[in-house]
N, C-alpha and C positions, 0 to 999 in steps of 0.2 A: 504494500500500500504506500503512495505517493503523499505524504502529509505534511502541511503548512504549519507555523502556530509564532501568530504574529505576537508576537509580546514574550522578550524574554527574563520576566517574574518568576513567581514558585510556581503560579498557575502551568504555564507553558513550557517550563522545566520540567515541572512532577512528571507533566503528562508523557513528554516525549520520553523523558525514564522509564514511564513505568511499558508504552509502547515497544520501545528499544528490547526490554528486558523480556517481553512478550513473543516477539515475531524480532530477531536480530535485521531479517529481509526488509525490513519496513525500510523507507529512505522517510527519512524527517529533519527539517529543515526547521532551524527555530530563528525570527530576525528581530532583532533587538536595536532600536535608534540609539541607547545608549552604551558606552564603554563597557567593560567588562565588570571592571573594579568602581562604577559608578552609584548610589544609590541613594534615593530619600528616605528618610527616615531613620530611627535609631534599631528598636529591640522590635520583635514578634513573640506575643506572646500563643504559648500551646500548653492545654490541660494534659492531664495524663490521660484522660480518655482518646484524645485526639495523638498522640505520641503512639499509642499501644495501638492505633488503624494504621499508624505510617510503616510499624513493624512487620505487619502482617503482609506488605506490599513489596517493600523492599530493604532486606534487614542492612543491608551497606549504610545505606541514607540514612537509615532508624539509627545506626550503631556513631553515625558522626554528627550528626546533630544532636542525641544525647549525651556525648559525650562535652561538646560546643556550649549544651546548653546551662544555664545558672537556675536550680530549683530551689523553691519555696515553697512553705506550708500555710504562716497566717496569708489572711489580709489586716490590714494595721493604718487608723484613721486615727488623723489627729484635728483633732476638734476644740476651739476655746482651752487651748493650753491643756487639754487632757489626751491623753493615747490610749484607742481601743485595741485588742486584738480577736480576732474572730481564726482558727484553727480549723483545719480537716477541707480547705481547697484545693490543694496541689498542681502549683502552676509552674510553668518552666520558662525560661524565654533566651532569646537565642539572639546575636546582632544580624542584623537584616544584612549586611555586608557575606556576613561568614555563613549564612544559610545558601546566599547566590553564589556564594563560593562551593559548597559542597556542593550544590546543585549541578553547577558547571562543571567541576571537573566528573560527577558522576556518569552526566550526558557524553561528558567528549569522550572517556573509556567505552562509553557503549558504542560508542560511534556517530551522535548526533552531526550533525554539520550545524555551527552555531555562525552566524553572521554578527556582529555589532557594528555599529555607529551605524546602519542603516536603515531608512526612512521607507517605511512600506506606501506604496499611491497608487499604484497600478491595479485597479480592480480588476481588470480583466486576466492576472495572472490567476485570477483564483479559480479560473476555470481548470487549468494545467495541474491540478491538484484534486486528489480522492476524497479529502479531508483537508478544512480549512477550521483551524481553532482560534477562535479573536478571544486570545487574552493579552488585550492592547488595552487594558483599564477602566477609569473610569470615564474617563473619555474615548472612549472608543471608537477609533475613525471606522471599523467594517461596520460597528454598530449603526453610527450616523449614517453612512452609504446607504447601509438597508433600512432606514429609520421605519418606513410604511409598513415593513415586512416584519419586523421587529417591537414594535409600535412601544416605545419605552416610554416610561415616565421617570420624571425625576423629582423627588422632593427635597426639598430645600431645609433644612435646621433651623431655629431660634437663635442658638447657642453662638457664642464664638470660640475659636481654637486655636491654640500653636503649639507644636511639635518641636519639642528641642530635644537637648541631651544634659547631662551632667556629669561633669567629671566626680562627683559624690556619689558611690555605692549603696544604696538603700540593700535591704536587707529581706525586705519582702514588698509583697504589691502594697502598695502606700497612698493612701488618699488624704492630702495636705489641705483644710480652708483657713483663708485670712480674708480679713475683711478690714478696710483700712476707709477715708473720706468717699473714694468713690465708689465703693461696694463692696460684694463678696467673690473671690476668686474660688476655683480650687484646682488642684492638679492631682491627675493619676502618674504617678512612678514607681519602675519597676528595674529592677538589674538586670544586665542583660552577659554584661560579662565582666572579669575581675576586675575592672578600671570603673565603668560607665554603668549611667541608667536611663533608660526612658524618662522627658519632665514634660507632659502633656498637659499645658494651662487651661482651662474651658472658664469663663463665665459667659453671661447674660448680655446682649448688647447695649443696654438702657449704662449698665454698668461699663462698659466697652467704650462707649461715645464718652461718660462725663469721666472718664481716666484720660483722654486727649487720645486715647490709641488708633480709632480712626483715621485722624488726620496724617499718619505714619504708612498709611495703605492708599494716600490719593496719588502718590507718584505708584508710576508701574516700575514692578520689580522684575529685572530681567529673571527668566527662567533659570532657578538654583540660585537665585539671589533672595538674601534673608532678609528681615526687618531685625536690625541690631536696635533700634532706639526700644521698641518693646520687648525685645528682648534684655534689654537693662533695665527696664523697669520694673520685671516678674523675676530678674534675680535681688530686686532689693526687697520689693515685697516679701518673697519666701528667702531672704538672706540667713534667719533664724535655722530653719532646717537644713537650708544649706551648706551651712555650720562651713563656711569659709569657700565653699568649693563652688565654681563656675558654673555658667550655664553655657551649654555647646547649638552651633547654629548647623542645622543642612536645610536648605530651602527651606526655610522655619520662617513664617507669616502665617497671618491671622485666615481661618477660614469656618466657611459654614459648612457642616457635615450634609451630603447629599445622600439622598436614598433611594437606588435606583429600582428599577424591576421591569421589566420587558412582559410583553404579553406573549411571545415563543423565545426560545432560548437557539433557535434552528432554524435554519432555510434554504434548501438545496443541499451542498456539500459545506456549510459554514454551523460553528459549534461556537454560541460566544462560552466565556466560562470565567472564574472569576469576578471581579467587581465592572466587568465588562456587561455580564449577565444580572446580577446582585450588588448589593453593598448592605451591611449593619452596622449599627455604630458602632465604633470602636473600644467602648464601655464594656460591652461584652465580649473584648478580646477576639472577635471571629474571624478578620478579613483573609488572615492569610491561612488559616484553618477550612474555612471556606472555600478557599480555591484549590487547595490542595485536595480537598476532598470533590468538589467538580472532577478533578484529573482521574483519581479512583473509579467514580463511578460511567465516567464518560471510557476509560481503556474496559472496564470490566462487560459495558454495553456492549461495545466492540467485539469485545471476547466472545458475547456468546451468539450476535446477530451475524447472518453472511452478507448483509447490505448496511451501506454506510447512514441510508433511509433510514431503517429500521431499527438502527443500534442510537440514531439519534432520538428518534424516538423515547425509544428507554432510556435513554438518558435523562431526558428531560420530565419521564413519568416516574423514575425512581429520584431523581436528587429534588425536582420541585418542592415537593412536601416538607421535607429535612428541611430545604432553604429559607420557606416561607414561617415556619415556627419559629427560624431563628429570627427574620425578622419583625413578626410577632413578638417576641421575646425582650427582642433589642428595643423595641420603641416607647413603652415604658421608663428604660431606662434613660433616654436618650429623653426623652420628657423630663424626667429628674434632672438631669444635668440642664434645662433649658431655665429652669426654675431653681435652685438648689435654693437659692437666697431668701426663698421662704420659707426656710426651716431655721434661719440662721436661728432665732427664737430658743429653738431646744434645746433640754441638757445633750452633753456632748453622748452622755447614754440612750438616750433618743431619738439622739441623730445619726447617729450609726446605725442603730436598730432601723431605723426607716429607710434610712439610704440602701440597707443589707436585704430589705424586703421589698425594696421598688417593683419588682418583677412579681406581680400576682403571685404565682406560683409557688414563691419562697415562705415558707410559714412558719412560723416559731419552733414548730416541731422539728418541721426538717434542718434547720438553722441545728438546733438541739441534739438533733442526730449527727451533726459534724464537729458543734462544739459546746458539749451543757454547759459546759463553767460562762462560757458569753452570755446565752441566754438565761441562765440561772443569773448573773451579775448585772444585767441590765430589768429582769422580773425583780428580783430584790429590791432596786432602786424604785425603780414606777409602786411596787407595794409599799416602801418608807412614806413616800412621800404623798400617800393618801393617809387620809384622819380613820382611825377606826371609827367604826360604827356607832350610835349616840349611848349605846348604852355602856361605852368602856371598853368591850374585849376587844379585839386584834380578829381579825378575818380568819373564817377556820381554814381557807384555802389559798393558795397563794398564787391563784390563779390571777389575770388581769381583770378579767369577765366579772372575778368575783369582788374586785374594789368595788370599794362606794363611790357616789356620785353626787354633789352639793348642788341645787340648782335654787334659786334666788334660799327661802328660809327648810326648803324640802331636801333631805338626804334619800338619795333612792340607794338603801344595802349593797345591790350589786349593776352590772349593765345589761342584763336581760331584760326584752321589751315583750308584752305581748299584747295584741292590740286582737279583743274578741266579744262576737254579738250576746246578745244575751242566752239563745239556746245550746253555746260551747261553755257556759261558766259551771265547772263542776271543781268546788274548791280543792280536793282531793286529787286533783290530775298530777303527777309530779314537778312536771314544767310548770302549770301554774303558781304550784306551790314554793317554787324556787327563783319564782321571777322578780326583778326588783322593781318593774311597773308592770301596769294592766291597765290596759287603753279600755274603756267600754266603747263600745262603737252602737247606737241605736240607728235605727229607718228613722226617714225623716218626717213620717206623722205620729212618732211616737205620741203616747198621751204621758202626761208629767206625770199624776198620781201610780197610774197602771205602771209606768216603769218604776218610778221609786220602790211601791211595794216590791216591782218581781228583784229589783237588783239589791234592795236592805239588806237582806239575807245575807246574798254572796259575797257583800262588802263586811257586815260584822265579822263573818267565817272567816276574813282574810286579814281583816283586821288583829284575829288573836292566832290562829295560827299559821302564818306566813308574815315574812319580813315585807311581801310586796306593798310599792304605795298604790293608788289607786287613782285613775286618769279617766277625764271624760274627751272622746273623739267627737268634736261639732264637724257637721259639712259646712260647706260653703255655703250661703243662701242667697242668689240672687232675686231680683238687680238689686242694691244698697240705694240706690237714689229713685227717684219719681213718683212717682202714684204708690208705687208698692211697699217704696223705702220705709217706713215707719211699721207696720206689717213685717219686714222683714228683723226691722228692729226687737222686736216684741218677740219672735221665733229665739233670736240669740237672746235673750234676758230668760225665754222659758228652757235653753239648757242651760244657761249660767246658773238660773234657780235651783233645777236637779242635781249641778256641781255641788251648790250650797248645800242640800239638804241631805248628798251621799257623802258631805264632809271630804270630797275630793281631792286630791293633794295639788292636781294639773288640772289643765285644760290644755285640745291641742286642736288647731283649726285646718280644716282638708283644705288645701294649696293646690292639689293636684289635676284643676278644672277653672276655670271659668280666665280673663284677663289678671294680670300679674296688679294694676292698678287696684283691682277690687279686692285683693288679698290685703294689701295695705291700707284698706277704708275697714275690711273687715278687723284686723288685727287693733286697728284704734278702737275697735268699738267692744270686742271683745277683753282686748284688757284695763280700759276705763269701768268694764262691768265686772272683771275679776278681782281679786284680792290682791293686794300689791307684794304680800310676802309670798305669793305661790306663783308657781312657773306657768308660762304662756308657751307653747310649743305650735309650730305649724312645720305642715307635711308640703310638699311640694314634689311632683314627677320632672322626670329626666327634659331636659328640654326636646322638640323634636330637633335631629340634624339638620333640616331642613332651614330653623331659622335663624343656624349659623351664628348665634351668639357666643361674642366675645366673653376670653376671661374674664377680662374689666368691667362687662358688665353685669356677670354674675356675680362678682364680687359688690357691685356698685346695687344691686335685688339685695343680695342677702343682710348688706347694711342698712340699708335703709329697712328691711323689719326687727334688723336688729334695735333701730331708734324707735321704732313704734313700740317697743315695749316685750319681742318675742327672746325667749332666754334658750331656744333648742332650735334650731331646724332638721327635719327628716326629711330624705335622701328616696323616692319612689322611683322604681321602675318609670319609665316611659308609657303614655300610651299604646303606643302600637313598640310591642316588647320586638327586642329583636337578641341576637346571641351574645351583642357587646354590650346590653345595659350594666350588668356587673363591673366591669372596667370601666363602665363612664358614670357608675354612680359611686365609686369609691373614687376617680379622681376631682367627683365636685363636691361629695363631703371631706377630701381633704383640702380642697382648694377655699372651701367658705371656712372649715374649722384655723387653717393658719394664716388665711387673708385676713378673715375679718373679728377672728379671736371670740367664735362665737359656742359652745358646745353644737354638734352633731349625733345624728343618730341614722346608720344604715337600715335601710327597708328592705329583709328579703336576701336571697343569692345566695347565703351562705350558708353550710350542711352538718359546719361542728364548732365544739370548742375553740380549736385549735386556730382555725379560721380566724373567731371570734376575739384568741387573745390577741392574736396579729394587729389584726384592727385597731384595739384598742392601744397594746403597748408600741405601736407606732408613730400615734398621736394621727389617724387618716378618720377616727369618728371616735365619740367619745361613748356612745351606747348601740346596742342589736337590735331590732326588731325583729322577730322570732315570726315567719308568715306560715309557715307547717311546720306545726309541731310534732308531727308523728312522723316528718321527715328528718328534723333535728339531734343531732346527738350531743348532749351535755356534757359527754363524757370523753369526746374522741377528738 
């Protein structure tokens, strides 16, 4: 087989190794615009998972790049003058020079015919070839050529970035913030070899523009030319960690991470691969992991198809999946890093725990299973720093779920929520009896008398045996103004009454329907009718995508009910639920709980405990709403 592979990276390297190593007959041709010994950037980081795939491919390579590489075990965050470590990651990393190095000389033993300093432009050669593999990057001119055929998107970051080095050896993967007049910085670094380490800067550009770094990016920098002025500004910032030792330049300027994805990865005889094909943030160490593993699965296709059709094919139905989780995975984080600076707020035990959980996925448990003493050390802290419960003792569990919670003169025992009609209250249920509220929820032509009798009952019974307090759920009652306004007025005073007369501890008003304006007529009227020492709570659904509301202005909603007098907001589902309301309603009860410093409570999505302490020892919501309970598990 006759084969091309424009870009000579790890991408376009691995491959023609592992081809080479497959069929000696193959002729492959790799052409590289750059020198041999040329390269941006500093370290590549690789997990052991990823290390023990390259083994199983080719042990030569496997045998000198771990050998090359510098391993580590924590990760290690220094925050507000304090240093966390988190244990049981194990990460290796290797300099990006000494990888193309082994790479190359493995290729040229096989036989590769490698070309450098040469500039690929002739589309038409790609015909003269069986197999054409475009890992020519993130830019990729085959890619651009077949744009139509390709139909790629690219997205664009928040964040800003630079890519240096440091003659200072860190010790493990290390994530550095400071924050000085013009903002919050922070940097990921890592060792890469006995001298040097990765110092990858990232903040927020609001922070970026009033540090003057901008104006350091309006001249154009020749290609492989650095920005020295910002790069002496972020060794004096992190001078402290530095602890005397430089910061090192290779085409190091400020940039926004892109995220690409193609709609086919294939087109005739052409394979993109690599960040040609993909890209994820860098957060989660993938890029060159990622492309190494394209080469894997793209020789392996080969291996078992007779047509170069068909093997592309498989290729792109076996690595798609893999590659789309990871960037699933990565964009969470890559969210975190766009924002970091609104955590600055938290203890440094906090803020580690949240930055360590950005990723759905990561849960106290599993965190727990690689390092108890972290999570045992940061659950200790979140439990010190809650008040035990009013009657003196100390919380029997040391769970987070099971802190108390203070809301205006109402302690609720723990942060279980459960919000049910009147023919689900049977005091005895275990959930109910464990929960630290119970929302009553009535229809809306309930009668006052007829309810109070049916709910006395279930209130004294809960009153003496169980800690829970006890909540009433109003809907929304429209319209508040015209003809009806006064009528509807009179509807809210007849559940404020029943609040009164079940000696309720809350009230909480349905947000989830009608205009956002009438939420805020309602919440005045409903907490000028309430008690001033008990909490006001309102529920609100997931905004739809559709009306594309900004951050700013959901921070700019949820303040303004914070001024009208509301002490909780709840986090609903969306009306027309779809697979991602989970992920978009954890990121706006964290985004209202650290913007606008207001307690939170999630509605729904979540299956256990475990889940639950995340949540909480996070600081992403401060109480559960429990939506099936006989789907819940208290214990797991």
């Amino acid at each position: 087989m006759k084969i091309l592979c424009v870009g000579g990276g790890p991408a376009g390297l691995y491959f023609s190794i592992l081809m080479k190593q497959k069929n000696p007959a193959h002729q492959i041709t790799v052409i590289e615009r750059n020198r041999p010994d040329d390269t941006f950037g500093f370290g590549v980081i690789f997990s052991e998972r990823t290390l023990g795939s390259l083994q199983n491919q080719d042990e030569e390579v496997y045998q000198e790049i771990t050998r090359a590489c510098r391993a580590w075990d924590p990760i290690e965050v220094h925050f507000r003058g304090k240093t966390l470590f988190c244990y049981g990651n194990g990460f290796s990393a290797i300099s990006r020079q000494r990888l193309l190095t082994i790479l190359q000389g493995r290729a040229r033993d096989l036989g590769v015919e490698m070309r450098f300093q040469t500039d690929f432009g002739d589309l038409s050669l790609l015909s003269h070839y069986d197999l054409v593999v475009a890992a020519d990057g993130l830019n990729s001119l085959i890619r651009r050529s077949f744009g139509s055929q390709f139909q790629p998107t690219i997205d664009t970051g928040r964040a800003k970035y630079a890519w240096f080095g440091t003659t200072k050896r860190f010790t493990a993967l290390t994530f550095l913030f400071e924050e000085n007049e013009d903002g919050v910085f922070g940097v990921h670094a890592y060792p890469f070899d006995e001298q040097t380490s990765t110092f990858i800067v990232e903040t927020d550009e609001q922070t970026w523009r009033r540090a003057g770094l901008d104006r350091f990016g309006e001249r154009a920098l020749a290609p492989g030319q650095s920005d020295l002025a910002s790069m002496a500004y972020c060794q004096q910032l992190f001078s402290k960690a530095l602890d005397g030792h430089e910061l090192l330049a290779n085409n190091s300027k400020w940039l926004d991470f892109r995220t690409v994805r193609n709609e086919t990865w294939h087109y005739r005889n052409i394979a993109l691969m690599g960040d040609a094909a993909h890209t994820a943030h860098f957060s989660v160490g993938s890029g060159t992991k990622m492309a190494m593993e394209d080469a894997i699965a793209l020789s392996q296709a080969l291996e078992q198809h007779h047509t170069v059709t068909d093997a592309l094919v498989e290729y792109e139905r076996v690595r798609r999946p893999e590659v789309e989780r990871i960037q699933r995975a990565s964009r969470p984080s890559q969210a975190w890093w766009e924002e970091f600076r609104r955590y600055r707020h938290l203890s440094p035990e906090q803020f580690t725990f949240h930055f360590l959980t950005r990723n759905p996925g990561i849960t106290a448990g599993k965190l727990g299973r690689r390092d108890p003493q972290f999570v045992a050390l940061v659950t200790r802290w979140f439990m010190d720093e809650m008040q035990p419960p009013a009657d003196g003792t100390q919380p029997t569990s040391r769970m987070p779920l099971s802190a108390p919670l203070r809301l205006r003169d109402v302690k609720l025992a723990n942060r279980i929520v459960l919000a049910l009609p009147p023919e689900h209250l049977t005091p005895g249920t275990p959930l109910i009896t464990q929960a630290g509220l119970i929302l009553l929820k009535l229809p809306l032509d309930f009668d006052v008398e007829v309810a109070q009798a049916q709910l006395q009952g279930f209130v004294q019974a809960m009153r003496t045996g169980s800690p829970a307090r006890i909540g009433l759920h109003i809907p929304l009652l429209l319209p508040l103004v015209g003809q009806h306004g006064d009528g509807i007025r009179s509807s809210y005073t007849k559940y404020l009454h029943l609040a009164d007369a079940l000696d309720a501890d809350m009230v909480e008003l349905d947000g989830t329907r009608g205009p956002r304006h009438s939420h805020r007529t309602a919440l005045q009227l409903v907490r000028t009718g309430w008690k001033n020492g008990k909490p006001l709570a309102i529920c609100i659904s997931l905004p739809e995508e559709s009306e594309g509301l900004r951050d700013e202005e959901l921070i700019e909603m949820a303040d303004l009910y914070r001024q009208q007098g509301c002490d909780l907001i709840a986090i609903a589902p969306g009306e027309a639920a779809s697979g991602n309301d989970l992920l978009r309603q954890r990121f706006l009860s964290d985004l209202i709980r650290n913007e606008v410093h207001i307690p939170t409570m999630l509605v729904g999505g979540l299956k256990n405990a475990d889940e639950v302490n995340t949540l909480i020892l996070s600081a992403r919501a401060d109480l559960y709403l429990v939506e099936n309970i006989a789907d819940f598990d208290l214990n797991g």
